[in-house]
N, C-alpha and C positions, 0 to 999 in steps of 0.2 A: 402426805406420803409421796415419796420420789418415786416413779415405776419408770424401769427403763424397757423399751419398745422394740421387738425384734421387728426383722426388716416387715416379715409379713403382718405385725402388723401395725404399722405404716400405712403401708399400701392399704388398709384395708379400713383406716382411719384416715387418709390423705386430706378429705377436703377440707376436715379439724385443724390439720399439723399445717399447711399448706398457708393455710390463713394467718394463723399465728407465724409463721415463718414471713412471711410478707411484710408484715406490720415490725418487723425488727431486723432484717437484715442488714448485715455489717457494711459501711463504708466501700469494702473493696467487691464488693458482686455486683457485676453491670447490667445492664437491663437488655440484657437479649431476649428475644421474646423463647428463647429453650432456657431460661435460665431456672426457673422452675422444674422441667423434666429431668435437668444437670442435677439438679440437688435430689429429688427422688432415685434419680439413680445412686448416689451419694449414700443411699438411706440401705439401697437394694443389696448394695455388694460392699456393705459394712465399713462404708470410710467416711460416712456421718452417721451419728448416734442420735437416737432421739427419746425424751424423759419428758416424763409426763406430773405434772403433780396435782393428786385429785383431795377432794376433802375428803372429813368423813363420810358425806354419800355417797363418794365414789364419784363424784362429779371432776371434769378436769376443771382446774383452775391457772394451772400455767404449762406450757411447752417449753422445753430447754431442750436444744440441740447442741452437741459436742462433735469434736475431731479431736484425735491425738496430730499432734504438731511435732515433726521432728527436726530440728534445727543442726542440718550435716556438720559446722560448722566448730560448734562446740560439743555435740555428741548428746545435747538435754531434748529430753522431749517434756512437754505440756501439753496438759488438755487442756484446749479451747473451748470457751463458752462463746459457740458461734452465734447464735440468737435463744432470746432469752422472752418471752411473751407470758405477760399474767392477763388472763378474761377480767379478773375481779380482784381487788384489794385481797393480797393475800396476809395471812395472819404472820408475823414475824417467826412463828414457832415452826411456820411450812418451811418456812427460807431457809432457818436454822438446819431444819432435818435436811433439807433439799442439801445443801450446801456438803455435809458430815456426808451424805451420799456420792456425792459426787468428787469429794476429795480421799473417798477410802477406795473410789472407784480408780482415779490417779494414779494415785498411791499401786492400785493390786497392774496399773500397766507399765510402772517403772517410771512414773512422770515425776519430775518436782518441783511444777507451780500446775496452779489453775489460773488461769486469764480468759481474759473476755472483754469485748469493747463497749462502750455503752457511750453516748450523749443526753442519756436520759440521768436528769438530776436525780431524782429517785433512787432507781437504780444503783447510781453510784455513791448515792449515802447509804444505803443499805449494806452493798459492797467495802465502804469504807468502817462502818459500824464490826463489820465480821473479819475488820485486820486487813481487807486489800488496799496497796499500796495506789493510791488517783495520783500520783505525780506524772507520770508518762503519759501521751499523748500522742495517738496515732494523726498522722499528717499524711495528706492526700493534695495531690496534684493531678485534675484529670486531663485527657492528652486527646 
């Protein structure tokens, strides 16, 4: 089950989310030593989201953080799956529900894609199994 996390509590779960956020952060987040406090605040005044997914015990087993993404350009917004962290092998049936969560959540902000970056092969065969499109390819040039 996908639980999504108001800001307080985050904050009140941080050293959980914190962790998991680390171990997946996207390509484009540099490594300032506030880059961390930058994202908690992210969390605090609602312009990162953060989902939880626990088993039947109630245990968490993966973190997924989002942003709506608005592109001025063409007028589309998408939710982004900014990092994506599983503790443990999760069951294909979490992802499933994980996924129908997060694209009716889309869906109720006026978005029409979900995207997210991954290098993790995993990841993106699973992504691939559930209909997302792995032809594109984010490319980075550091400066």
């Amino acid at each position: 089950m996908l639980i999504y996390f108001l800001p307080e509590q985050v904050a009140n779960n941080w050293d959980i989310i914190e962790y998991a956020i680390e171990q997946a952060l996207p390509p484009m987040a540099d490594d300032s030593p506030d880059k961390m406090n930058n994202i908690l605040e992210a969390f605090l005044i609602g312009k990162l989201h953060c989902w939880i997914s626990v088993n039947k015990d109630k245990q968490p087993e993966a973190v997924i953080t989002t942003m709506i993404l608005n592109d001025y350009a063409s007028k589309t917004k998408t939710l982004l799956i900014y990092t994506a962290y599983a503790f443990d092998k999760t069951a294909a049936l979490s992802w499933m529900e994980g996924f129908d969560t997060l694209f009716k959540y889309a869906k109720s902000k006026g978005c029409s894609a979900v995207t997210a970056f991954s290098n993790d092969n995993k990841i993106i065969n699973i992504a691939q199994k559930f209909g997302a499109d792995i032809n594109m390819r984010y490319l980075s040039f550091q400066i």
